[in-house]
C-alpha positions in Angstrom: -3.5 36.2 30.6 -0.8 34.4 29.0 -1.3 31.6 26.5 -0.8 28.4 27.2 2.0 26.4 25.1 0.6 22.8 24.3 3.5 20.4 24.1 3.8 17.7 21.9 1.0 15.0 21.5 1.7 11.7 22.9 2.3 9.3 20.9 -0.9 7.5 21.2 -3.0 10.1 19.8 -0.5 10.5 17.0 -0.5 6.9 15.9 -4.7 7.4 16.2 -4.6 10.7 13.6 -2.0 8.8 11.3 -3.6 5.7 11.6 -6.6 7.0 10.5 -5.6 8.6 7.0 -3.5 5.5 5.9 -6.5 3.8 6.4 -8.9 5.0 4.6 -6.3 5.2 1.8 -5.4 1.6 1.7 -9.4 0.6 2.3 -10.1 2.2 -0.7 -7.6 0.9 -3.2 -9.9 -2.7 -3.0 -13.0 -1.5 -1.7 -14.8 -1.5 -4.8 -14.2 -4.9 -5.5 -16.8 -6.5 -4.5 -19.2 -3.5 -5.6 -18.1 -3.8 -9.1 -21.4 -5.8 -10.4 -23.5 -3.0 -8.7 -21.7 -0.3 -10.3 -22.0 -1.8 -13.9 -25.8 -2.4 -13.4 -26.6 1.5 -12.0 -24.0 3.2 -14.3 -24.3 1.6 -17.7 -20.5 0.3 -17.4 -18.1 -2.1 -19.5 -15.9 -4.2 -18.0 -13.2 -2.4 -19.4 -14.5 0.9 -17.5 -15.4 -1.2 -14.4 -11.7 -1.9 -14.3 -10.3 1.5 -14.7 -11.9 2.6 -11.1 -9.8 0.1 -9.5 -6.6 0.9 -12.1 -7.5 4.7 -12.2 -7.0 5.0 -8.3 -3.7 2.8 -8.2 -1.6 4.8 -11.1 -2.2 8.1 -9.7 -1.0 6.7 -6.5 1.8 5.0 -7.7 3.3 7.6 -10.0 2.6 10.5 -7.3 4.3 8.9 -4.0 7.7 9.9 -4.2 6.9 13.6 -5.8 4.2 14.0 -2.5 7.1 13.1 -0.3 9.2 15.7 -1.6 6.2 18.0 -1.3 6.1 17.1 2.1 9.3 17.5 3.1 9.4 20.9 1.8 6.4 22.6 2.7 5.9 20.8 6.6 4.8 17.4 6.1 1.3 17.9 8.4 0.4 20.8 6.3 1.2 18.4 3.7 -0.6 15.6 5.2 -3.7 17.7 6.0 -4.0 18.9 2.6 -4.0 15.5 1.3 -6.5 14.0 3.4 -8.9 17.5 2.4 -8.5 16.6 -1.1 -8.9 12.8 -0.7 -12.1 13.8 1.2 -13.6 15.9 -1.5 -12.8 13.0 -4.5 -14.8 10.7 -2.6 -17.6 12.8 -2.1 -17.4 13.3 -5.9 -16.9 9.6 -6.3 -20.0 9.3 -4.6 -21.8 11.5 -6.0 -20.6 10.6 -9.9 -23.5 10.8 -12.6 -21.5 8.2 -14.9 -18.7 6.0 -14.9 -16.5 8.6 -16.7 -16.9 11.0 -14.0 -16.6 8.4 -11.0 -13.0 7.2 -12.7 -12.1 11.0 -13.3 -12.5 11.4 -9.3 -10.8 8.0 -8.7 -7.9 9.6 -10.1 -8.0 12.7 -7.8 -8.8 10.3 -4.6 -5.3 8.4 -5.7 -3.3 11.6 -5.9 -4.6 12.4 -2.1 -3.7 9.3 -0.9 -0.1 10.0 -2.3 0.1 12.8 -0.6 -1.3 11.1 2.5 0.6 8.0 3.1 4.4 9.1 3.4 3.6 12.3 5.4 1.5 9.9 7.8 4.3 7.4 7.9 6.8 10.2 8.3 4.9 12.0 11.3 5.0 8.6 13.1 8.0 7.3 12.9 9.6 11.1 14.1 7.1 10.9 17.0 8.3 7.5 18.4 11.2 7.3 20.5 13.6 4.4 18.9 13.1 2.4 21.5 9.4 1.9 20.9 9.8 2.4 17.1 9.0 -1.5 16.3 5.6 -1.9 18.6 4.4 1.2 16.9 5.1 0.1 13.4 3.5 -2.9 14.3 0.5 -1.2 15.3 0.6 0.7 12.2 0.9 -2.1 9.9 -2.2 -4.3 11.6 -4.2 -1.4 10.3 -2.8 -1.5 7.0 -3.3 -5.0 6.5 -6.5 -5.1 7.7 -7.4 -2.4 5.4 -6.1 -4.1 2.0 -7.7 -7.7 3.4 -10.5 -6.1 4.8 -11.7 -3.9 1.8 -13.6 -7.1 0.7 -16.0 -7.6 3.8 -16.4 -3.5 4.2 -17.5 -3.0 0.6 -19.9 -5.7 0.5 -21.3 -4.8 3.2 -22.0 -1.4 2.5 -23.3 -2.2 -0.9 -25.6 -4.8 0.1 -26.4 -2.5 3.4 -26.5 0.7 2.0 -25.7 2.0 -1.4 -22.6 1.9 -3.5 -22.2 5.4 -3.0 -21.4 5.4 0.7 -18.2 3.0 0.4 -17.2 6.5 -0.8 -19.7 9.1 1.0 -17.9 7.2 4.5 -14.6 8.6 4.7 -16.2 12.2 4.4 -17.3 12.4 8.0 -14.2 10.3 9.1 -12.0 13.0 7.8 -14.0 15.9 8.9 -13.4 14.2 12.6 -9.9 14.3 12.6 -9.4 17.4 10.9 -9.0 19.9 13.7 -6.8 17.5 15.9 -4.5 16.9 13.3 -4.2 20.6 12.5 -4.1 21.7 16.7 -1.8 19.0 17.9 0.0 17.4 15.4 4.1 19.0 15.7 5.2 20.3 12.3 8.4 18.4 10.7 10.2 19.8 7.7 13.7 19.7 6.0 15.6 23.0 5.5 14.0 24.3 2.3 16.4 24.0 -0.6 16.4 23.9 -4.9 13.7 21.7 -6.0 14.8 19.1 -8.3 12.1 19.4 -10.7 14.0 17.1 -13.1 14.0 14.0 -10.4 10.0 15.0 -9.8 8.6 14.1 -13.5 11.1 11.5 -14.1 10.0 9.4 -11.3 6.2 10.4 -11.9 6.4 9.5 -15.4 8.6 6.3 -15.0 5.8 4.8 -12.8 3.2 5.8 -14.4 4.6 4.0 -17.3 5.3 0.9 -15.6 1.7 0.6 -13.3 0.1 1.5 -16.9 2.2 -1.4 -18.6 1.6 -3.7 -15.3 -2.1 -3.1 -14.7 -3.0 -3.2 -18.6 -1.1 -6.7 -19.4 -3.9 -8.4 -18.8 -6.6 -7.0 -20.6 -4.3 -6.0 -23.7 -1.2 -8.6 -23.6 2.1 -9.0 -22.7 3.2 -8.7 -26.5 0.8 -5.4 -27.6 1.9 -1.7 -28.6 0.6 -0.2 -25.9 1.8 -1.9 -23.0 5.8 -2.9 -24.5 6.0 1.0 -25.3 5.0 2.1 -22.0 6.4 -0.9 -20.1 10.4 0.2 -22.0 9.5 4.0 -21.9 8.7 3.8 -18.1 12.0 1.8 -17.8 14.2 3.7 -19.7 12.8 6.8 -18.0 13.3 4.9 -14.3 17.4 4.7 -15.5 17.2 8.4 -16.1 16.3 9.3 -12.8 18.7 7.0 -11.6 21.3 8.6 -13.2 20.2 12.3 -13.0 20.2 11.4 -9.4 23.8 10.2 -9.5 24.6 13.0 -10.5 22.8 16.4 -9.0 23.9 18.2 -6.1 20.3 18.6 -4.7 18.9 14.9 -5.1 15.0 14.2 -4.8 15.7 10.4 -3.3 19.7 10.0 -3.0 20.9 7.1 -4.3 22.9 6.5 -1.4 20.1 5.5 0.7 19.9 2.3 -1.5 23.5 1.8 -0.5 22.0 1.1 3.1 21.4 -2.8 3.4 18.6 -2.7 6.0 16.8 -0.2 3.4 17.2 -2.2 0.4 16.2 -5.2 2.1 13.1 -3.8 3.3 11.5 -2.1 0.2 12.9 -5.0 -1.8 10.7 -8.2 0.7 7.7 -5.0 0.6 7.5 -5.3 -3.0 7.2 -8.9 -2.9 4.8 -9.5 0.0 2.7 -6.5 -1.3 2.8 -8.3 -4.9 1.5 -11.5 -3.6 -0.7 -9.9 -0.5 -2.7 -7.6 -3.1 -2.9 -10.2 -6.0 -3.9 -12.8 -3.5 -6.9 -10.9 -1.7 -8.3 -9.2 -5.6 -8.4 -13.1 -7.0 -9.6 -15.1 -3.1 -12.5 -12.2 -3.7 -13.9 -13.5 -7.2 -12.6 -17.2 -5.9 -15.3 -17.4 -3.1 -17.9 -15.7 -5.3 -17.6 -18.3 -8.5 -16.5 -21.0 -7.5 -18.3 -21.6 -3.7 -21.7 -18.9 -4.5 -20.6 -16.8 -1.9 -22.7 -12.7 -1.7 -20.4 -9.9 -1.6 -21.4 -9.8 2.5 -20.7 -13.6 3.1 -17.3 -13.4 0.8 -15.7 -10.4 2.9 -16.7 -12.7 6.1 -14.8 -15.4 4.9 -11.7 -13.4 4.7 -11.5 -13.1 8.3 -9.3 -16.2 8.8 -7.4 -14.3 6.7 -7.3 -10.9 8.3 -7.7 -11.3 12.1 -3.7 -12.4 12.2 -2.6 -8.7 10.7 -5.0 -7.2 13.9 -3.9 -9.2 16.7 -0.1 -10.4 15.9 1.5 -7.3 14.0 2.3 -5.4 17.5 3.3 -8.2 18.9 5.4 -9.0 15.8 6.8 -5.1 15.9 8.2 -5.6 19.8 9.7 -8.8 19.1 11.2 -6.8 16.0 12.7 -3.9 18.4 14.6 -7.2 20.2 15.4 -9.2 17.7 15.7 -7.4 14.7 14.6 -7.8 10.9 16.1 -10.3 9.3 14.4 -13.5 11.1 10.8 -11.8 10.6 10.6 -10.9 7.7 12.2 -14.1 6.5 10.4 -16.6 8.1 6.9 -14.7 8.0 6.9 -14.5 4.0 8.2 -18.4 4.3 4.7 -19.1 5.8 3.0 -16.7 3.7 4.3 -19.3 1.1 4.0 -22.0 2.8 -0.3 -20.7 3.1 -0.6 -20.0 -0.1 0.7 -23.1 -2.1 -1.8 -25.0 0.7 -4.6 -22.5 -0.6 -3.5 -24.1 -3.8 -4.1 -27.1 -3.1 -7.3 -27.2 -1.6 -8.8 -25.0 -4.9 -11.3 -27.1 -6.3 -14.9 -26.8 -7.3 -15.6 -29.8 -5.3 -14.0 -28.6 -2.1 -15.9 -26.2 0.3 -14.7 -23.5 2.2 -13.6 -24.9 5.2 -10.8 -26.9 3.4 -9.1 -23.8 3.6 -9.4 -22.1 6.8 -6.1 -23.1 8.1 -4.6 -22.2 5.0 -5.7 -18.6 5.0 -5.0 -18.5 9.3 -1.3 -19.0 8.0 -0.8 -17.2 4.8 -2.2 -14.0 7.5 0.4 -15.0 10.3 3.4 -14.8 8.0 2.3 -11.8 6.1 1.8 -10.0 9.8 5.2 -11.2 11.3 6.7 -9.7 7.8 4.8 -6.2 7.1 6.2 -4.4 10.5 9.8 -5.7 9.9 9.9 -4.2 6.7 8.3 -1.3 7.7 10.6 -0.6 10.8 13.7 -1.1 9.1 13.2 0.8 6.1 12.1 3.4 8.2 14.9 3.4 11.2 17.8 3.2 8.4 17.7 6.7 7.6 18.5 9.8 9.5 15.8 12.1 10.2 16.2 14.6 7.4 15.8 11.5 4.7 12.4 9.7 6.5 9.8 11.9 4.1 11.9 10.2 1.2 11.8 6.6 2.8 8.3 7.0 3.4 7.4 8.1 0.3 9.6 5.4 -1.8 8.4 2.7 0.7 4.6 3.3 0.2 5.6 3.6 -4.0 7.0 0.1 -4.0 4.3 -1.3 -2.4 1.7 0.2 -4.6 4.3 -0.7 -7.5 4.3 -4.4 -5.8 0.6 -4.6 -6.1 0.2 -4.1 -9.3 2.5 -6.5 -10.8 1.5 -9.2 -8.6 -2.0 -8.8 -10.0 -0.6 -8.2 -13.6 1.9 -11.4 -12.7 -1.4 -13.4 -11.3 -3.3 -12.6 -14.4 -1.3 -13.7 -17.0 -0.7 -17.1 -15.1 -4.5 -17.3 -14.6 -5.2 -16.5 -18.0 -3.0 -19.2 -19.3 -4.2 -22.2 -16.7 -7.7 -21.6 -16.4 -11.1 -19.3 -17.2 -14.2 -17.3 -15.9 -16.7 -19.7 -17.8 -17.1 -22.6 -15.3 -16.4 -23.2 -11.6 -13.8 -25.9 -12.1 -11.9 -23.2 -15.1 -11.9 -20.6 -12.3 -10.9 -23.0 -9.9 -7.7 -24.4 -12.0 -6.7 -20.9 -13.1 -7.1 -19.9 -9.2 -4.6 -23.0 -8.1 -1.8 -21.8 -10.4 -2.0 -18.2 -9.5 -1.8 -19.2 -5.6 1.2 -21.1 -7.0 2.8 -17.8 -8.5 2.2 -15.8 -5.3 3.7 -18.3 -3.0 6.6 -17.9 -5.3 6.5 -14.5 -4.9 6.6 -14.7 -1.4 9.6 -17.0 -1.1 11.3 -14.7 -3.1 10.6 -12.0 -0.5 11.8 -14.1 2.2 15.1 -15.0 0.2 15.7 -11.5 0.1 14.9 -10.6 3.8 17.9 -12.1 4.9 19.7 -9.9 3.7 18.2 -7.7 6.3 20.3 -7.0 9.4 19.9 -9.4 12.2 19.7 -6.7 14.4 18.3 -3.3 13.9 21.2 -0.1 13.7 21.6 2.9 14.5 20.0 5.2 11.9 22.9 6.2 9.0 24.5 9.8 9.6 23.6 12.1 7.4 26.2 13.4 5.2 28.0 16.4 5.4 26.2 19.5 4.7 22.8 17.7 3.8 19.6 19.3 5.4 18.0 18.2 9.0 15.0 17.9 9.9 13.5 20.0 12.4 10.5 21.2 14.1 8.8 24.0 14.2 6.0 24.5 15.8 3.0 22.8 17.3 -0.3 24.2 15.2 
């Protein structure tokens, strides 16, 4: 009897299987958060260790992205993107199952590096599977996920912790990966460029330029602007970014071709991302500690109180991604990081010991809104700018400037908090928590300065030039 020959999935169940490995990628990068007192009382911790699970898991990340595209576009990016999610699921069981805090960072860093190698294979396998014309509804769909995953790691880590155990914010995405394993490896349609010479110089200079620069961002705070340790790796990780520029000016077989930057709808994009992620991530790690010093909030009752916050990147990002397929870019992204601004400086105003929580509901509905007209704008048009061959390397330099983004809006936030307030009261918290709100708006204006520079329409994706690789499938299972 002859076998039957499965056609490709529809594209439903392919947003579902991609969906869920982003996801449990971007829960994780804040889902300790609000876990961190629990895991200093059962494993002995400093401070300074406590904050190495959530730095550990973001370098590896960062530094990896790119060099995991490249992996992906060489050996079949679901191969690729099934691997990662095996070894992201076998970190956090090791997470979970970590005897000491040296262990549980050790397996932080492992988790990272899978969900480098998860994120631009997921974001790859998508955008090939959606016809153009549907492109923008389906990154909107996409990005709702996302942002509910950064905003939401709050609410899911307090509750486990205060529901369960510590352990299973990590021992939870073992059975959720387990799940999706077999339909990801059965119907999933294999993508991959023509293979060709690795550039194995481009791979560890952009590893080690952003390592450098996460390490310099993420340890400014603790250590100082002005110390050895993070000038030297802040100049190193520069100097080491212009090398890669340059060496891939120059090669005939380019890891991320320069040209691509060349595109305006692609530089506008990853440049607003960086910015939106920058004040997105710095504002959701400070509102966390916010609600818990300054208005007594429990882990449980602070994630709640994000939900003004979060239910806007749910409900309004695929409505956000049509209108984007009609309308184009430039007015999204522009105008939603003008309201993310516009939320934030209000958040800033209403950040007082004396004022309660309610003050600020509106404020946090709209800072959400903007942030969810923005995130599939930028998504969509880095992602439709390039031809098919080049989407692994979009994804995977998209998802790095994000994490990139993250950091240094925290490492931004903290030096400004640092400066205008303190821990040691409610009202210190408070006054260092209105200037940093201050900051992020900024950073958000910024982003929306630079979305219009997007396209006011979306284009055709760029032709690729002559004699460079294209993708092509091969094979379902």
């Amino acid at each position: 009897m002859a076998r039957s020959i499965r056609g490709p999935a529809p594209l439903g169940l392919v947003l579902a299987l991609t969906v869920v490995g982003a996801l449990v990628v971007a829960l994780d990068q804040l889902v300790v958060a609000t876990a961190l007192p629990t895991l200093q009382r059962d494993l002995g911790a400093s401070l300074t260790s406590l904050e190495w699970t959530v730095n550990a898991f973001s370098l590896s990340l960062a530094a990896l992205m790119i060099p995991a595209a490249e992996l992906g576009d060489r050996l079949g990016r679901k191969r690729t993107y099934l691997l990662g999610l095996v070894v992201f699921a076998l970190a956090s069981a090791a997470c979970a199952l970590a005897p000491n805090i040296g262990v549980l960072i050790a397996a932080r860093v492992v988790q990272g590096a899978g969900g480098a190698i998860i994120m631009p294979a997921a974001l790859a396998l998508l955008t090939a599977a959606a016809p153009p014309a549907r492109r923008g509804a389906v990154m909107g769909i996409y990005a709702a996920f996302m942002g509910l995953a950064v905003a939401g790691g709050p609410l899911v880590g307090g509750a486990v912790t205060e529901g369960l155990a510590w352990q299973w914010i990590f021992w939870i995405n073992v059975p959720v990966i387990a799940l999706v394993l077999p339909f990801i490896a059965t119907r999933l349609t294999e993508m991959k460029g023509v293979p060709r010479r690795p550039d194995v110089l481009g791979l560890l200079l952009v590893a080690t330029s952003t390592f450098g620069i996460v390490w310099a961002l993420v340890r400014s705070g603790p250590a100082g602007w002005g110390s050895g340790e993070v000038l030297t790796t802040l100049i190193g990780g520069v100097v080491l970014l212009a090398f890669f520029v340059a060496w891939e000016l120059r090669t005939t077989h380019p890891m991320l071709p320069m040209r691509l930057f060349t595109v305006r709808e692609f530089t506008a994009g990853n440049a607003s991302a960086l910015m939106l992620t920058a004040s997105l991530m710095s504002t959701v790690f400070f509102l966390a500690q916010y609600l818990q010093v300054v208005g007594g909030y429990s882990p449980l009752e602070t994630g709640v109180r994000f939900l003004p916050f979060t239910l806007p990147l749910f409900f309004v990002a695929p409505v956000a991604g049509r209108l984007q397929d009609r309308i184009g870019p430039r007015w999204l992204i522009s105008v939603g990081l003008s309201l993310q601004g516009v939320g934030l400086l209000w958040l800033a105003v209403n950040a007082d010991a004396d004022r309660g929580y309610p003050a600020s509901v509106g404020a946090l509905f709209v800072a959400g809104l903007g942030a969810t007209m923005a995130m599939p704008a930028q998504q969509s048009s880095v992602m439709t700018s390039v031809p098919p061959a080049s989407m692994g390397k979009a994804a995977g330099t998209f998802s790095a400037i994000r994490q990139l983004g993250g950091a240094l809006g925290i490492a931004i936030l903290a030096a400004v908090f640092a400066a205008q307030g303190d821990d040691r009261s409610a009202q210190g918290f408070a006054d260092g928590f209105a200037a940093a709100m201050v900051t992020a708006a900024g950073l958000a204006f910024v982003g929306a300065a630079v979305g219009l520079l997007a396209p006011s329409r979306r284009r055709a994706p760029t032709p690729p030039p002559r004699g460079a690789a294209v993708t092509e499938k091969v094979g379902v299972g």
